[in-house]
Backbone bond lengths (Angstrom), bond angles and torsions (degrees), N, CA, C in turn:
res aa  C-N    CA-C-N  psi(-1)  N-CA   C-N-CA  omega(-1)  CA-C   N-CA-C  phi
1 X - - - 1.449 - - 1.530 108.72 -
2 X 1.469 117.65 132.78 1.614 103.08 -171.00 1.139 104.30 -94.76
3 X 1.195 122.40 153.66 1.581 146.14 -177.55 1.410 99.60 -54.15
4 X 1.774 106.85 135.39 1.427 118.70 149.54 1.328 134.87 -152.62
5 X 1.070 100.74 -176.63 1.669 99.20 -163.31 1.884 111.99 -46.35
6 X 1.188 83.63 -37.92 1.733 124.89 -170.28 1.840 89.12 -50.57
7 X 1.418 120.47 -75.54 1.467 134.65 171.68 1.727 106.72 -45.43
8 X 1.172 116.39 -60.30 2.035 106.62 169.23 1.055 100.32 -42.78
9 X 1.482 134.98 -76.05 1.254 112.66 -169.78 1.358 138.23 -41.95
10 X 1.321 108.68 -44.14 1.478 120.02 -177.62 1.811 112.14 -70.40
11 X 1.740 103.43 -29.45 1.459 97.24 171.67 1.669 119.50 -60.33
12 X 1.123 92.72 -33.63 1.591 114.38 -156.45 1.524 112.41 -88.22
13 X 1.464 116.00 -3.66 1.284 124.23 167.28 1.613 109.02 -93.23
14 X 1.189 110.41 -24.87 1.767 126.20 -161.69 2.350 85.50 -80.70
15 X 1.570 95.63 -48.93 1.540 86.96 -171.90 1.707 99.91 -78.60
16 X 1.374 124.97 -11.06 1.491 107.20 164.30 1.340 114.83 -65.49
17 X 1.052 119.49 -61.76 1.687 125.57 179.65 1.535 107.91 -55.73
18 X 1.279 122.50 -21.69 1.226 119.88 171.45 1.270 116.37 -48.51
19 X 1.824 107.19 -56.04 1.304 143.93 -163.53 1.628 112.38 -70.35
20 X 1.297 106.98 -64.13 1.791 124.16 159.29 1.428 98.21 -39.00
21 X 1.424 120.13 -44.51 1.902 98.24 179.71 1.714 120.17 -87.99
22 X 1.093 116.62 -5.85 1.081 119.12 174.61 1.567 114.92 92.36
23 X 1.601 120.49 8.54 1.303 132.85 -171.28 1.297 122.41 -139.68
24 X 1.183 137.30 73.81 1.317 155.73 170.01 1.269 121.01 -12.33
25 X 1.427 109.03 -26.14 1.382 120.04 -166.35 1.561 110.43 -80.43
26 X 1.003 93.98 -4.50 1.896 118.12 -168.13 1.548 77.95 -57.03
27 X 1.546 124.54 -59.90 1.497 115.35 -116.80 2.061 72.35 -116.55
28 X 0.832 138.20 45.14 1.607 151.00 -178.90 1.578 90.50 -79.72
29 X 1.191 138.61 -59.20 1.778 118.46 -155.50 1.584 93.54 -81.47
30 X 1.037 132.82 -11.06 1.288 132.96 170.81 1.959 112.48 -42.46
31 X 1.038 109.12 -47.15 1.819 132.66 -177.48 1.247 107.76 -84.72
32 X 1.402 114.04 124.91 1.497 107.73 167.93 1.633 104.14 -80.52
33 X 1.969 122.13 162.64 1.291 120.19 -169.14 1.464 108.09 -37.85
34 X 1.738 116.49 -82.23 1.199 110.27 176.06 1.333 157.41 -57.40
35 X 2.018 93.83 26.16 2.035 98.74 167.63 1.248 130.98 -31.14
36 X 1.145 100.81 135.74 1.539 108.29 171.06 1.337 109.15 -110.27
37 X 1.456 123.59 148.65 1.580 146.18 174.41 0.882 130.78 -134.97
38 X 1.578 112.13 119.21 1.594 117.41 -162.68 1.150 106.92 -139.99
39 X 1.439 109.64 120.23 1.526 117.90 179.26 1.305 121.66 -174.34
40 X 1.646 122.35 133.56 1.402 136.77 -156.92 1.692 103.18 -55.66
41 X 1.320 128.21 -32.73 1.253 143.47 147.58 1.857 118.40 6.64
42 X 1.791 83.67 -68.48 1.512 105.21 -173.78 1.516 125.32 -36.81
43 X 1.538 102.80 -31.56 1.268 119.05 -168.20 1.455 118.10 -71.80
44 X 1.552 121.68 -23.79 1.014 149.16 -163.56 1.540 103.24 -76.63
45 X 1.046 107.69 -2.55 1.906 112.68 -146.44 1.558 105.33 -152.19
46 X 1.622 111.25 -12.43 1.075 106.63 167.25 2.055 111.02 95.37
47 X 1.258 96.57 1.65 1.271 95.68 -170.97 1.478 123.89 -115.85
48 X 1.218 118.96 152.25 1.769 114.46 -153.92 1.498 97.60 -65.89
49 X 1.634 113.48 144.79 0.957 130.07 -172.07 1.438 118.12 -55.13
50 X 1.144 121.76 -25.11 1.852 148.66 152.99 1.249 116.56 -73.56
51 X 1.067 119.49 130.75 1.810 120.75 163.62 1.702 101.81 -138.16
52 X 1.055 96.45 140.70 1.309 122.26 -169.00 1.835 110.60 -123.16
53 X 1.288 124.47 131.03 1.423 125.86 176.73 1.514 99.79 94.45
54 X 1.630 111.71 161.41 1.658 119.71 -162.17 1.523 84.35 -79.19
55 X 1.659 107.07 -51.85 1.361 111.93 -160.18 1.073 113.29 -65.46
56 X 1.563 145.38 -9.31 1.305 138.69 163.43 1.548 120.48 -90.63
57 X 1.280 108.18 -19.75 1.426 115.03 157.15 1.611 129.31 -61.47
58 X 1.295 92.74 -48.38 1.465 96.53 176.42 1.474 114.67 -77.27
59 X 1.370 122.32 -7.35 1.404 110.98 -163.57 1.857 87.43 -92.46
60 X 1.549 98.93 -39.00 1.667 102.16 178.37 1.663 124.10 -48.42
61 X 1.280 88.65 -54.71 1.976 95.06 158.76 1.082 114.24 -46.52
62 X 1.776 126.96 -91.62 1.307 108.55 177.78 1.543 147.81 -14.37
63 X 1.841 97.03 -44.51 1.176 104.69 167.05 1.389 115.15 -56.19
64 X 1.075 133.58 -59.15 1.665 142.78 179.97 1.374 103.71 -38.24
65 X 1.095 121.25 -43.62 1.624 121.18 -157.63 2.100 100.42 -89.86
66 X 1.146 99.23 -24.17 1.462 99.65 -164.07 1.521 108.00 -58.51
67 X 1.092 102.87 129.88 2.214 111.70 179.06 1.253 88.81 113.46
68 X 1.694 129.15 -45.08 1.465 112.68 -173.46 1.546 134.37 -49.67
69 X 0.932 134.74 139.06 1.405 127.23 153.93 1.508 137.72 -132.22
70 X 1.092 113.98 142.56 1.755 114.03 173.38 1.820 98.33 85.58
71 X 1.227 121.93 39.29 1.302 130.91 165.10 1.064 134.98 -70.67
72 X 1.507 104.78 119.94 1.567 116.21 171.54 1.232 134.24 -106.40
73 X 1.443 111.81 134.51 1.623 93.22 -152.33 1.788 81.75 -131.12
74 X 1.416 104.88 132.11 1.659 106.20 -175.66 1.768 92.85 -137.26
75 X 1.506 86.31 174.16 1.594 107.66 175.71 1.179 120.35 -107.91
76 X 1.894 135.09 100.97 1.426 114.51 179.54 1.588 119.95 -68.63
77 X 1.763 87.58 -31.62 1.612 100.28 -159.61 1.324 99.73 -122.17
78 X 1.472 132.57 161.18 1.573 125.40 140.01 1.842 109.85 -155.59
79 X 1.134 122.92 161.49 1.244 114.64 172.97 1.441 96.82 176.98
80 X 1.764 106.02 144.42 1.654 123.78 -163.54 1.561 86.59 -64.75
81 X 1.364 104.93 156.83 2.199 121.78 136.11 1.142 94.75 -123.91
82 X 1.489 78.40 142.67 1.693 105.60 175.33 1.628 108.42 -74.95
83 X 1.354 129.33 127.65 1.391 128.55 132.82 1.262 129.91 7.91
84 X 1.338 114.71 109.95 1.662 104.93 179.13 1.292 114.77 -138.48
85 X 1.325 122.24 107.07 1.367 136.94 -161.11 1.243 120.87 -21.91
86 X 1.137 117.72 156.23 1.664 112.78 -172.44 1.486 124.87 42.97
87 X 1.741 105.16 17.71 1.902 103.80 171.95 1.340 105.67 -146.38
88 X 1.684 90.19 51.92 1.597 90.55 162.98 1.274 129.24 -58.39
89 X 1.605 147.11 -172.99 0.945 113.28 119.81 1.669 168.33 -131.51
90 X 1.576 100.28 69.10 1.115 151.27 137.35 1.571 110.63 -68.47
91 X 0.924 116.44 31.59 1.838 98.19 173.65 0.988 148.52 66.60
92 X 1.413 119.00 -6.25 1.041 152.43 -157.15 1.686 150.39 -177.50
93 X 1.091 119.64 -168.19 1.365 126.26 165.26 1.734 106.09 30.62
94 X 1.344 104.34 -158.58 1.335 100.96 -168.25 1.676 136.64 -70.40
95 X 1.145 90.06 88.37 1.826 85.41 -174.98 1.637 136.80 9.92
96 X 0.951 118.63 105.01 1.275 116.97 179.60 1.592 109.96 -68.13
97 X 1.511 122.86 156.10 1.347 107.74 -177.71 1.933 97.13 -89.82
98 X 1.731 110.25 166.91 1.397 111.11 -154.33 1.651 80.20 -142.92
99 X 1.641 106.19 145.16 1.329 101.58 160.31 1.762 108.44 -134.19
100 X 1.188 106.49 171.72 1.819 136.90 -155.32 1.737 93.86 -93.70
101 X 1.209 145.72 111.74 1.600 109.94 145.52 1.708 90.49 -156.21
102 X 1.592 90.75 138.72 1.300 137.14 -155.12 1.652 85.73 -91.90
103 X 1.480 115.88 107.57 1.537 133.86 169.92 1.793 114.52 -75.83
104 X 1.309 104.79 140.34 1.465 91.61 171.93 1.786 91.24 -143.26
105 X 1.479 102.59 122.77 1.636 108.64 -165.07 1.420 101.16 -136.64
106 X 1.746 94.84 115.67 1.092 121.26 173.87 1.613 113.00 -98.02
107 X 1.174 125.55 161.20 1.347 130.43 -157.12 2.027 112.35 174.41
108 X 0.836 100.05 141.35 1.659 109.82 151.62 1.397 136.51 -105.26
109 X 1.052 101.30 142.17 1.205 101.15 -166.10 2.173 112.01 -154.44
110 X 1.485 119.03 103.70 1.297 116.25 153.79 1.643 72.29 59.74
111 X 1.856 111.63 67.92 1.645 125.74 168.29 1.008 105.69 42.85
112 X 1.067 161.91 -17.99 1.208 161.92 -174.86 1.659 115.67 -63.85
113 X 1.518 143.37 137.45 1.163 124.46 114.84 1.195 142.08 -115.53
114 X 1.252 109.01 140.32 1.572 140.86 -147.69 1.102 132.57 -120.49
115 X 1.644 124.35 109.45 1.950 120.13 176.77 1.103 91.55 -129.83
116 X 1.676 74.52 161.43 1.711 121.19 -177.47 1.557 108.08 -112.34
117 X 0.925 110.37 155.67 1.709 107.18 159.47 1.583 94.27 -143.05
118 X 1.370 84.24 146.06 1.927 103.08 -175.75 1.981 102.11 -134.62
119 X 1.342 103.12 168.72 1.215 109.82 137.72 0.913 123.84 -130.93
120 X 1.388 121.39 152.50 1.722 132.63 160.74 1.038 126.65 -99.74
121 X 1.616 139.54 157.13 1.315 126.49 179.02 1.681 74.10 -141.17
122 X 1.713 99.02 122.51 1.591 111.09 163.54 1.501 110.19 -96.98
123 X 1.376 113.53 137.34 1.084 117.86 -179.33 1.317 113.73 -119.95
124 X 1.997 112.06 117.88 1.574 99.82 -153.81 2.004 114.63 -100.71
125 X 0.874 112.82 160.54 1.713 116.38 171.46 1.461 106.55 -132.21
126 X 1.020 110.93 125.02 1.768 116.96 -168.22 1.602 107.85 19.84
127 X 1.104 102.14 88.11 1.535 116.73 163.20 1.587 115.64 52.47
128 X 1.770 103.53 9.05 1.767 99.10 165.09 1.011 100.29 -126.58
129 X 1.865 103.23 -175.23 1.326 124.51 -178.54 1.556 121.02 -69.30
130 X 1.778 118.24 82.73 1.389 99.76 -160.11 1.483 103.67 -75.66
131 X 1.710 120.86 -43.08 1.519 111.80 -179.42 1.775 111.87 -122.38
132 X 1.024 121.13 115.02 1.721 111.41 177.40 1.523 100.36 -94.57
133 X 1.569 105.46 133.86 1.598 112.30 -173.73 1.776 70.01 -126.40
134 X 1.609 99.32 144.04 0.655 141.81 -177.95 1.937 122.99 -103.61
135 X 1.089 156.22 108.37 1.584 146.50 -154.75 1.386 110.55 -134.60
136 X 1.270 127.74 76.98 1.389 123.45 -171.32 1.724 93.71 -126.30
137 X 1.750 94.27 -167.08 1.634 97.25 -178.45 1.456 97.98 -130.09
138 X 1.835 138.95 83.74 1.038 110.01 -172.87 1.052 132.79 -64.80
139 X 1.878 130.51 5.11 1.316 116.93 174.84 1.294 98.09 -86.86
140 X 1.409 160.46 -15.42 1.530 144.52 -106.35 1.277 85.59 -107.01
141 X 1.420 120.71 172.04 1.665 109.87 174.51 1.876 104.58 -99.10
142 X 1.618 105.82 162.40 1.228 104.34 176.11 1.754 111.73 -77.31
143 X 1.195 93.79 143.77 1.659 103.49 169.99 1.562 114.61 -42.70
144 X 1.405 173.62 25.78 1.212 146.74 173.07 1.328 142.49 -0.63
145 X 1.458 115.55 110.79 1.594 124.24 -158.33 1.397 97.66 -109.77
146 X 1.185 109.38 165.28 1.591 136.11 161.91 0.996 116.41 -52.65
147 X 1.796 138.03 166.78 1.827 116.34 150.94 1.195 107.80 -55.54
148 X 1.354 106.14 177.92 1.646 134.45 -173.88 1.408 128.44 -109.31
């Protein structure tokens, strides 16, 4: 089934509510077994800049989120890429199609409230998450908000 805008959305509500509950695992059938996760993030935590498997992905997320509370996780931006041969991601063969969407994550944290904005580029294999790259700045400072 080819990717659409229609499907980002619907992924991306499943990892909000994921997020709003405080459990990542919510949004687990989203990933096919062998996801990959890549993001400058990792470093922060001690963990190889690659992650490989659902279950090490998700445990890596969680980690990120843990101390947070009352999180909001929205979409400013999103939009498909097309597939481009030989960069699937699987390695190969015919490109899977990949989409763009620009995170804006609000959260508390130690009184504080606090966003991030990231991007992701999901990279799909039969209708899951085969690679999530991740595009943030972990030194940059977080935005600081008002109450809520």
């Amino acid at each position: 089934m080819p990717l659409s805008i229609g499907a980002v959305d619907a992924q991306e509500k499943v990892f909000a509510a994921a997020f709003a509950a405080g459990d990542i695992a919510v949004a687990r059938s989203l990933y096919a077994p062998d996801a990959v996760y890549i993001s400058p993030t990792t470093r922060l935590f001690g963990w190889p800049p690659r992650i490989v498997g659902v279950e090490q992905v998700l445990e890596f997320i969680q980690l990120t989120i843990t101390g947070l509370t009352d999180i909001a996780y929205g979409v400013d931006e999103r939009a498909l890429i097309a597939g481009v041969p030989g960069d699937a991601a699987d390695g190969g063969g015919a490109g899977d199609a990949s989409a763009y969407v620009r995170i804006r994550f609000d959260f508390d944290m130690h009184g504080a409230r606090l966003r991030s904005t990231y991007v992701v580029v999901y990279r799909y294999r039969d209708s899951l998450i085969g690679q999530q790259e991740l595009y943030y700045d972990p030194s940059g400072q977080l935005e600081r908000l008002g109450s809520h």
